[in-house]
BADODREN-990406 format. One line per field, with one value per residue (C-alpha): x, y, z; chain; residue in one letter. Coordinates in Angstrom, 2 decimals, decimal comma, m for minus. Layout:
BEGIN
east	c(X / ...)
north	c(Y / ...)
up	c(Z / ...)
mol	c(A / ...)
type	c(a / ...)
This chain:
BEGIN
east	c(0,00 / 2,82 / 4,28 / 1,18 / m0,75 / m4,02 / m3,92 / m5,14 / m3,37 / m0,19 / m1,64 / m2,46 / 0,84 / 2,39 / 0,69 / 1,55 / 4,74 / 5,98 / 5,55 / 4,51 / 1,81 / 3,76 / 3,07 / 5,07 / 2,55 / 3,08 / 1,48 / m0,15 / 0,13 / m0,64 / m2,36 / m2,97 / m1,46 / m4,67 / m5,84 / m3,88 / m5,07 / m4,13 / m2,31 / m1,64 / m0,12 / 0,99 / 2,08 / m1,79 / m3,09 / m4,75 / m5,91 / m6,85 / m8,31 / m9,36 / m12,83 / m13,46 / m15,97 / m15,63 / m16,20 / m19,58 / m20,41 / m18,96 / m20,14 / m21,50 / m18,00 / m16,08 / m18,27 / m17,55 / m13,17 / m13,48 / m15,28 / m12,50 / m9,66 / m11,51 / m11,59 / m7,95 / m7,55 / m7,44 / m9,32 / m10,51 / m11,04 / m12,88 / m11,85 / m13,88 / m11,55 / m13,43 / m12,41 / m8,78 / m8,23 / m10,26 / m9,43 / m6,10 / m5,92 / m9,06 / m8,24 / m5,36 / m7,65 / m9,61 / m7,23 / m5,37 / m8,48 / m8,77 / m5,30 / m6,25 / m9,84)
north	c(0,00 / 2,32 / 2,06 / 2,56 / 5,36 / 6,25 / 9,72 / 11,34 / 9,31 / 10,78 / 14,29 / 14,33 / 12,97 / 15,54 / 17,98 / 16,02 / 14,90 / 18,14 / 18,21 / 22,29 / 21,05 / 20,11 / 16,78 / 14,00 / 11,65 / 8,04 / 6,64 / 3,47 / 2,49 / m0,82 / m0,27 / m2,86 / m5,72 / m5,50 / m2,00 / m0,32 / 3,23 / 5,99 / 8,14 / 8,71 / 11,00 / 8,90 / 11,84 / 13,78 / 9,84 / 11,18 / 8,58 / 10,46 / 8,18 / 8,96 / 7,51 / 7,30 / 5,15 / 1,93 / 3,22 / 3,95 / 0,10 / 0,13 / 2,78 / m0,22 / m1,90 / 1,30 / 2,71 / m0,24 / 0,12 / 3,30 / 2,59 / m0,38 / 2,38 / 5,04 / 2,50 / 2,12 / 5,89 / 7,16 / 10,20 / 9,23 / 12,03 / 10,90 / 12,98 / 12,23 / 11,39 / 14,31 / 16,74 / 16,01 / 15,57 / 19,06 / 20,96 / 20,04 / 22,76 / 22,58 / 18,72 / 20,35 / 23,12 / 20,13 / 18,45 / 21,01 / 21,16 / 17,64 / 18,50 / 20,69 / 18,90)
up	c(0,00 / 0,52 / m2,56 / m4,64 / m2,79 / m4,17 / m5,83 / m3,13 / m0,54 / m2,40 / m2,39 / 1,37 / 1,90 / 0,60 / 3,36 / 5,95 / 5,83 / 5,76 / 9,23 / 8,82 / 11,00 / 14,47 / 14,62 / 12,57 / 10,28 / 8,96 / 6,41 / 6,41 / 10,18 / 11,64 / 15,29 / 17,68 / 14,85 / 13,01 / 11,75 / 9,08 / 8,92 / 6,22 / 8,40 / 11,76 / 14,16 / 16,81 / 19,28 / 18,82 / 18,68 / 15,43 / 12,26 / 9,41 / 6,49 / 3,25 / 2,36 / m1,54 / m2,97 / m1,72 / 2,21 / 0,74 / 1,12 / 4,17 / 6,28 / 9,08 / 9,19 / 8,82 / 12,10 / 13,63 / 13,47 / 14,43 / 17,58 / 18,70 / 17,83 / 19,74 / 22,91 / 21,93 / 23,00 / 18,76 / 17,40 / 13,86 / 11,13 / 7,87 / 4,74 / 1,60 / m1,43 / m3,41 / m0,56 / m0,43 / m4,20 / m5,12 / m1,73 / m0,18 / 1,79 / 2,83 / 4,23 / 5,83 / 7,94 / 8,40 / 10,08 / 12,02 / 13,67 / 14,34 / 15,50 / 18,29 / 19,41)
mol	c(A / A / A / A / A / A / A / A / A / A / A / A / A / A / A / A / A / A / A / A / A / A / A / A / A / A / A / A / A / A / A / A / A / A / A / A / A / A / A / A / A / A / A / A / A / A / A / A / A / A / A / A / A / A / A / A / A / A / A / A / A / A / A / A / A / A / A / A / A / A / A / A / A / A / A / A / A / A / A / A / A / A / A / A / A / A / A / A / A / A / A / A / A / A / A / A / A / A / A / A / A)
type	c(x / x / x / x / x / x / x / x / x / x / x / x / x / x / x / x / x / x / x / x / x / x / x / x / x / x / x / x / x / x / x / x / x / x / x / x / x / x / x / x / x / x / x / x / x / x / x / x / x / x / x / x / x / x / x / x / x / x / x / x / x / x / x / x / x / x / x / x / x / x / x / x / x / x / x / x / x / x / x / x / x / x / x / x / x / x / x / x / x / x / x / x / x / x / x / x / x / x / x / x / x)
């Protein structure tokens, strides 16, 4: 998965590992030795993931992961895939807010 991002996996990527936002990032994390999330900010205990079309089939089981990383102490942020490919900056305010809640 790494080394064939998605488009916008690659764009947001870009943002984040900058690290212009305080916080260092990694890219397709494994948590707990079962989830692998987008991205995640280990220090903020942040998972941002990019949700394209496919997560529209899977809103039940997708709910469901987020809820056993929450009770693992994570913050989850969904980004659309339309969002972050048309509006990277906006993902980015996005997330800097995410950042600070």
């Amino acid at each position: 998965m790494r080394v064939c991002p998605t488009d916008t996996e690659e764009k947001l990527w870009r943002v984040l590992s900058c690290r212009g936002l305080g916080v260092e990032f990694r890219r397709q994390a494994v948590i707990a030795d079962r989830f692998i999330v987008d991205f995640l900010a280990p220090a903020a205990r942040l998972i941002v993931e990019i949700d394209g079309g496919y997560h529209k089939v899977r809103k039940v089981a997708d709910a469901r992961r987020d809820r056993k990383l929450a009770r693992l102490g994570y913050r989850i942020l969904r980004l659309p895939a339309t969002v972050v490919g048309g509006d990277p900056v906006g993902a980015r305010a996005r997330i800097v807010i995410a950042l600070k809640g």
